[in-house]
C-alpha positions as a Markdown table, in Angstrom:
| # | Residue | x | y | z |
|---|---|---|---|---|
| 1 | Unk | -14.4 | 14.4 | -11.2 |
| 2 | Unk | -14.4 | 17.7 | -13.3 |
| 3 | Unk | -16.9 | 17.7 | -16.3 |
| 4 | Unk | -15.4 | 17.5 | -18.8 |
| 5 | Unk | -15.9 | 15.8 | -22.5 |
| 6 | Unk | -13.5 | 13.0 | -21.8 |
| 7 | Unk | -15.6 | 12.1 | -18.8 |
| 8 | Unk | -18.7 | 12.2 | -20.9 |
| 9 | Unk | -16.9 | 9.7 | -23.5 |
| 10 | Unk | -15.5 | 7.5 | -20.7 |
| 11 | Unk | -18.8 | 7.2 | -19.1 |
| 12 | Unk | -20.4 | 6.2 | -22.2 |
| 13 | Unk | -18.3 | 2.8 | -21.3 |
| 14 | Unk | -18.3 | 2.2 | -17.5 |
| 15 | Unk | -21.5 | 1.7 | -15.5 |
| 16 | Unk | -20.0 | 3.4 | -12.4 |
| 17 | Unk | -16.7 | 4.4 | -10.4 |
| 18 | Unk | -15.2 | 3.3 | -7.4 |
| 19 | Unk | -12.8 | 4.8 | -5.1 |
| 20 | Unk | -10.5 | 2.0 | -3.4 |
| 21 | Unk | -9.9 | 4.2 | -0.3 |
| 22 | Unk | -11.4 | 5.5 | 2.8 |
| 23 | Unk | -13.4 | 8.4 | 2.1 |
| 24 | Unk | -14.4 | 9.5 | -1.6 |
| 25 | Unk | -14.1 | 13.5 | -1.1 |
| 26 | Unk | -12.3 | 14.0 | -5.0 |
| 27 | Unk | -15.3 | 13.0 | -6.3 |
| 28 | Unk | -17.3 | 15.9 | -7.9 |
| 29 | Unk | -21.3 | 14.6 | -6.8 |
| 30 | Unk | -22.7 | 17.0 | -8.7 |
| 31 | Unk | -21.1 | 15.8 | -12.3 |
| 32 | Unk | -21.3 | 12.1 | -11.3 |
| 33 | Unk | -25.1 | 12.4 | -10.4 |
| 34 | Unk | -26.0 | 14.8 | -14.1 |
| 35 | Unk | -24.2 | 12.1 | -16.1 |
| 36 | Unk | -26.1 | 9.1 | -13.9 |
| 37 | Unk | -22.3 | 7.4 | -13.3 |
| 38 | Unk | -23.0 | 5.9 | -9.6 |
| 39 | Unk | -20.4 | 6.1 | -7.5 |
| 40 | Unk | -19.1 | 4.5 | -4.1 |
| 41 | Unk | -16.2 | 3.5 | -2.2 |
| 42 | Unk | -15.1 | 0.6 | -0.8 |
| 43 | Unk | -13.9 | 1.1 | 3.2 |
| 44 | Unk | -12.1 | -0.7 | 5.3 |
| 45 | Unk | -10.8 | -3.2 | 2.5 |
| 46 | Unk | -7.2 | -2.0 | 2.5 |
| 47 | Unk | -7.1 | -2.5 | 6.5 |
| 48 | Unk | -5.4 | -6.0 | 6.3 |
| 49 | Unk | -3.2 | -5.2 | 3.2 |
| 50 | Unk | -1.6 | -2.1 | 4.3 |
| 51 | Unk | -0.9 | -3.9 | 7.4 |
| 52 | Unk | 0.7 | -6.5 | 5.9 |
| 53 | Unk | 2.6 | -4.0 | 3.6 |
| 54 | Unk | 4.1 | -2.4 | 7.0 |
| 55 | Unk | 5.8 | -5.9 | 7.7 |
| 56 | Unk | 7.2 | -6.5 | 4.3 |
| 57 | Unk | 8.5 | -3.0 | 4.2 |
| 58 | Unk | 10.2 | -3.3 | 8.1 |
| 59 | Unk | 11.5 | -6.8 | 6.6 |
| 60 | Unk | 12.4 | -5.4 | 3.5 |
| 61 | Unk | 14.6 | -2.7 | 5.6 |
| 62 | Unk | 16.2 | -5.2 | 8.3 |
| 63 | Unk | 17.4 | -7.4 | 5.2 |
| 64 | Unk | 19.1 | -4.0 | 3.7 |
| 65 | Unk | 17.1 | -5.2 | 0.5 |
| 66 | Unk | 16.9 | -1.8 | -0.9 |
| 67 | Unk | 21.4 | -1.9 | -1.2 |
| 68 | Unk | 21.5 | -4.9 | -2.3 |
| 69 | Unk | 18.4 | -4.0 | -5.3 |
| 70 | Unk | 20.6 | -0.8 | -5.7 |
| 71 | Unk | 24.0 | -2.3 | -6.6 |
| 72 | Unk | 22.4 | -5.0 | -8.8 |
| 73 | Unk | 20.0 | -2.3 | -10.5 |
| 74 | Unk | 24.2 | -0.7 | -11.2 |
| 75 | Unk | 25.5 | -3.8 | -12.3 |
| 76 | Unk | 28.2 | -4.0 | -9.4 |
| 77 | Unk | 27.3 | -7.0 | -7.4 |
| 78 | Unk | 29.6 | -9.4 | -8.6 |
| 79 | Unk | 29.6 | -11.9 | -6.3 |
| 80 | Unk | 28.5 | -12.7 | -3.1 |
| 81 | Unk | 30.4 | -13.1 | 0.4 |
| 82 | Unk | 29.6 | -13.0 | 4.2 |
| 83 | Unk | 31.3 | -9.6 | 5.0 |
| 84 | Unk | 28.5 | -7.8 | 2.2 |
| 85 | Unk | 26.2 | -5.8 | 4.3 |
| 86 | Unk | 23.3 | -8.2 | 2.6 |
| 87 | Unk | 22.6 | -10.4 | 5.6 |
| 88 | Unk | 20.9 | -8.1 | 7.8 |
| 89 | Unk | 19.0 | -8.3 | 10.6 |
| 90 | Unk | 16.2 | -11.2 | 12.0 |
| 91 | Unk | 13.0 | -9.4 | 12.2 |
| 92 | Unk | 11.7 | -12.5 | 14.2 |
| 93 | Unk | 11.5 | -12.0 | 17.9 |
| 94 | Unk | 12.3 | -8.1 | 17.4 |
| 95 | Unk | 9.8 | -6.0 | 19.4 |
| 96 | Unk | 7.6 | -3.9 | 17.4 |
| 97 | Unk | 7.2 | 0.1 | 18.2 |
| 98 | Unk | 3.6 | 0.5 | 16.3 |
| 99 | Unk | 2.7 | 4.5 | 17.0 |
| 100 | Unk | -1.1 | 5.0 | 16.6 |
| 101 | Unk | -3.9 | 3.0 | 17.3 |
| 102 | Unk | -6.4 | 3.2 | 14.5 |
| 103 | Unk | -7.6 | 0.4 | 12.1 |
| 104 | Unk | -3.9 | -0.4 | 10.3 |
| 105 | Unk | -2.1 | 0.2 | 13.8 |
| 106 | Unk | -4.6 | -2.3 | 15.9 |
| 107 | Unk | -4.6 | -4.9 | 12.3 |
| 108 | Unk | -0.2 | -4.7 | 12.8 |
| 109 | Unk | -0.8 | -5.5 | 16.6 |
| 110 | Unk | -3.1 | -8.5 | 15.7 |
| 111 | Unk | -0.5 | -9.8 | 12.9 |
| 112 | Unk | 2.4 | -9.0 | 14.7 |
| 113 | Unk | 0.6 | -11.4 | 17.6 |
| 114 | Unk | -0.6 | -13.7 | 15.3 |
| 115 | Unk | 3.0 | -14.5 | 14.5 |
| 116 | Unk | 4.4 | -15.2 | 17.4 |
């Protein structure tokens, strides 16, 4: 948080900041504590969602969802038939390769548990 007029205007109208992430390391302390604008940060909220996130992307991928949003974004999906490459895959039963072990990898293990 550099000093800089802009933060002394913007500061005028909030009573403090708040970093939605794990650590809060791009905040300059020094500026935030001379202009009295508390700060903190909220860990471990984003555990669950970005968990959560990894399934809709790896179902997002197994449905091919990105080629179908592609042609349609191009205007050439005209119609729809069983030989498209839109059906995809079942993510359902799949096993699940999660590589690390840290707070979103255990939260994927959980959800991926939970759902069988």
């Amino acid at each position: 948080m550099p000093s800089t007029p802009s933060l002394r205007r913007r500061t005028r109208y909030s009573q403090s900041r708040s970093a939605i992430r794990r650590r809060f390391d791009n905040i300059n302390r020094a500026d935030a504590n001379q202009y009295k604008v508390p700060f903190t940060h909220t860990a471990d909220v984003l555990t669950e969602a970005t968990a959560e996130f990894a399934f809709f992307l790896m179902g997002a991928l197994a449905r091919k969802l990105w080629s179908a949003e592609h042609l349609t974004r191009e205007n050439r999906w005209s119609y729809w038939h069983p030989y498209l490459p839109f059906l995809g895959d079942e993510v359902t039963g799949k096993t699940v390769a999660i590589i690390g072990t840290g707070r979103i990898g255990l939260a994927l293990i959980k959800s991926a548990q939970d759902s069988t």
